[in-house]
C-alpha positions in Angstrom: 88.7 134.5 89.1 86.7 131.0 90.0 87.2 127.7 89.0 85.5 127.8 85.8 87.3 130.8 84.5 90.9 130.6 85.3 93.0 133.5 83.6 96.2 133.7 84.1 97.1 136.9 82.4 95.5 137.5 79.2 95.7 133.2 79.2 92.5 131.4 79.7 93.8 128.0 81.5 92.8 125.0 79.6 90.8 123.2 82.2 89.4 119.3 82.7 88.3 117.5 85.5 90.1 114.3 86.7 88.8 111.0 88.8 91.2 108.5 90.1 90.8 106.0 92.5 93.2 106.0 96.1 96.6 104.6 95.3 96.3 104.5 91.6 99.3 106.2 90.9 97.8 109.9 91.3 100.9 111.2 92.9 103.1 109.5 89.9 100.8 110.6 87.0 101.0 114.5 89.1 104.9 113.9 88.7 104.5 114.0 84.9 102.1 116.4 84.5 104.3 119.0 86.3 107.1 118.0 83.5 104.5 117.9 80.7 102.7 121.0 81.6 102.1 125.0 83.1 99.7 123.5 85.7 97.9 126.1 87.8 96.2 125.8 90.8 92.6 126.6 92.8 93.6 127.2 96.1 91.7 124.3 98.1 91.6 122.4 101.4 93.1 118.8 99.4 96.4 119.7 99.0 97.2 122.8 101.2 97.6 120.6 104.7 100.4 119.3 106.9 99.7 115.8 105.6 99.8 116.9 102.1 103.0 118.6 102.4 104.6 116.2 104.4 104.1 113.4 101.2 107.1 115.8 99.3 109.5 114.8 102.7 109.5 111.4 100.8 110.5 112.6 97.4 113.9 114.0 95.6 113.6 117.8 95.2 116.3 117.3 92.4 113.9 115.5 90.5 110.6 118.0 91.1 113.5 121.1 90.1 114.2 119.7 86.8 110.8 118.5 86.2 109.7 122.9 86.7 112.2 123.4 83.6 111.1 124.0 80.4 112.3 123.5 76.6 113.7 126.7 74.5 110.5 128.0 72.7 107.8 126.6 74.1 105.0 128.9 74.5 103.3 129.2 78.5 100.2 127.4 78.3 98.3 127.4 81.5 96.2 124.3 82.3 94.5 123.8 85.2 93.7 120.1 86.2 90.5 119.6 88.6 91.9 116.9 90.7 88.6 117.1 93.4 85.8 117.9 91.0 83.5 116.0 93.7 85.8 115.9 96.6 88.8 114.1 96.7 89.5 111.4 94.2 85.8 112.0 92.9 85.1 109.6 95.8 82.2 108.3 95.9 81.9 108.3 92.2 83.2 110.6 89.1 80.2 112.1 87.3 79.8 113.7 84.0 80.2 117.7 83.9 81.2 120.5 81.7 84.5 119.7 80.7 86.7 117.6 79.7 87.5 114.5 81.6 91.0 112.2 82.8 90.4 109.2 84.2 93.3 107.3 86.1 92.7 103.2 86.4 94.9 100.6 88.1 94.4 96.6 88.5 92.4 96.8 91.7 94.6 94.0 93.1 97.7 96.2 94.1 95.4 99.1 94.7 93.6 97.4 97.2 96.9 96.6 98.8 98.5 99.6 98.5 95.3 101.3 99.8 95.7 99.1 102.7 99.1 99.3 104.0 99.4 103.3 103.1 96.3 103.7 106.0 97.7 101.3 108.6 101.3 102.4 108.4 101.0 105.9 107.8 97.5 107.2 109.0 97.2 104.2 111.7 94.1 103.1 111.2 92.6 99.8 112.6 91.0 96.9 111.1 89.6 94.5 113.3 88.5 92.3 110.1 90.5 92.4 107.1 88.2 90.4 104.8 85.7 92.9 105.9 87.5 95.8 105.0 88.6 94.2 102.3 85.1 93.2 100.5 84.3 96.8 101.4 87.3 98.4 99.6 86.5 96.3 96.3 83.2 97.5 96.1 84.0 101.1 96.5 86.8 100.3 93.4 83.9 98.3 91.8 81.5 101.6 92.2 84.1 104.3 91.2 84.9 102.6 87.8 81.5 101.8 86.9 80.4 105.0 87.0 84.0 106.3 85.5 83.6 104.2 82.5 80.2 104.8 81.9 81.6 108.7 81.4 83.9 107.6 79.2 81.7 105.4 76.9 79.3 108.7 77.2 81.5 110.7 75.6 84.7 109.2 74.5 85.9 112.4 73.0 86.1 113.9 75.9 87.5 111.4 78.0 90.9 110.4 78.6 91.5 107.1 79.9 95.0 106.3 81.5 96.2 102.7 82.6 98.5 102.8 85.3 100.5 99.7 83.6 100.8 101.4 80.3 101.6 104.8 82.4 104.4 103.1 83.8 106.2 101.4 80.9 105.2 103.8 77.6 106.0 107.5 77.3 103.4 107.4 74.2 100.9 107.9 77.1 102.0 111.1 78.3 102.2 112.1 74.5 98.6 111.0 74.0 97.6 113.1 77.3 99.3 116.4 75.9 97.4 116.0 72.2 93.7 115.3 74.3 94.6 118.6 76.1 95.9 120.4 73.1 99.1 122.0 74.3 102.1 121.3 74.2 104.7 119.6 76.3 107.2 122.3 77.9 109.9 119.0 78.0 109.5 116.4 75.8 107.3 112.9 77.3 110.2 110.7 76.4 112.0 112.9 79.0 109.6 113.5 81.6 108.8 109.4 81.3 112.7 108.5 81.8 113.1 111.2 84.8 109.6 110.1 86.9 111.0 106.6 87.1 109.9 105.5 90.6 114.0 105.1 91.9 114.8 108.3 90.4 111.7 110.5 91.8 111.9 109.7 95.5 114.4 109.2 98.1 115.4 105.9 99.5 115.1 104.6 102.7 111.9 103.9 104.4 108.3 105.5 103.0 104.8 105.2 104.2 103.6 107.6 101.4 105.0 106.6 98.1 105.5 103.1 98.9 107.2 101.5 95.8 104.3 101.4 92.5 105.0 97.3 91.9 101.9 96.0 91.0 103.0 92.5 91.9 104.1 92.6 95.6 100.6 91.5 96.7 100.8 88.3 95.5 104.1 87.1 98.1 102.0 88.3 100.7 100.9 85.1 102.2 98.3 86.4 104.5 97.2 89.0 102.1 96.4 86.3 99.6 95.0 83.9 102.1 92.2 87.0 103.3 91.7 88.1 99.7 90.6 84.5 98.8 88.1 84.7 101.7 87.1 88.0 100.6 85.9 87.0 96.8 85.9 90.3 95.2 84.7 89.1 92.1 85.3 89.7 89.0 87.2 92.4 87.0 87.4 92.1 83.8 85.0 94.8 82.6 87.7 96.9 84.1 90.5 94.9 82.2 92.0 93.6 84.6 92.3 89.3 85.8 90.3 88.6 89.2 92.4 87.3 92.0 93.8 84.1 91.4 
């Protein structure tokens, strides 16, 4: 057994790589892939850690248990989803390989943010100069989605790109991942959409993990704003996505 031939059984996983950007929505888009699919697993050092585990303290086990069921008469179809093909995240940049590809995209704005807060709060990390850091992040975004695009205009056919945005609001997404994979959903996307809302999937009180998914708190964060206007990422719209306003 290895990575590139992953039988489970007499089943042959159906196998492609994916590339996603920190605090994209990773975690979320996992969510409806353990609905949508049999996902199987390469043991590695990503997720088998304390940290790691620790992440599912924040979530609703109710949710992840109903998420593991399955639809009378739908055949087990192993897929296993390379979610470090180049370390984690792809970080510093998703490359082109042998199989097929998903690529996860967010505005960069909230990601940024996100990205931010998650490493201060939870993993306690200092910044002496936010602008700083923050210049740096957006050019690490910029760098990651240059290069993920470019795979994708390589070889659209085998590429799969998700917008977080449309993730969040259209279960024709999740539909449109199961068809590029060629298997089908064990519960139906409409479904596994409705029951990975961001209320429903985790548990409330306070998280420094899974944080909340709005795209727009940024922008009431006076002193966030005031840095990122100092900081001048740029522009995004080759991403599609607005710069900074």
């Amino acid at each position: 057994m290895s990575p590139e031939s992953y039988h489970f059984g007499t089943r042959l996983a159906v196998r492609c790589d994916y590339y996603a950007f920190p605090r994209t929505g990773s975690h979320y888009l996992w969510a409806c892939l353990t609905g949508l699919l049999d996902l199987v697993f390469y043991p590695n050092e990503f997720v088998d850690n304390p940290e790691a585990r620790q992440r599912a303290e924040e979530l609703n086990p109710h949710a992840y248990y109903a998420l593991r069921l399955r639809e009378d008469g739908v055949p087990y179809q192993p897929v296993y989803v390379n979610a470090a093909p180049q370390g984690v995240h792809g970080v510093p940049a998703p490359a082109a390989g042998d199989w097929p590809v998903i690529v996860l995209i967010r505005d960069p704005h909230p990601t940024i943010y996100s990205w931010y807060y998650t490493a201060t709060e939870r993993w306690g990390a200092q910044v002496p100069d936010r602008v700083a850091w923050m210049r740096d992040a957006y050019q690490q975004y910029q760098t990651f989605y240059d290069a993920a695009l470019a795979v994708v205009a390589r070889n659209p056919a085998r590429t799969c790109l998700i917008r977080f945005e449309d993730l969040k609001v259209d279960p024709a997404v999740l539909r449109r991942l199961t068809a590029f994979l060629g298997v089908q959903p064990k519960l139906s996307p409409e479904f596994v959409h409705w029951w990975t809302d961001f209320e429903r999937m985790t548990k409330p009180g306070a998280r420094t993990f899974y944080r909340g998914g709005s795209n727009e708190k940024w922008q009431g964060d006076a002193g966030w704003v005031a840095d990122l206007r100092q900081a001048a990422p740029g522009d995004f719209s080759r991403f599609g996505y607005p710069s900074a306003r």
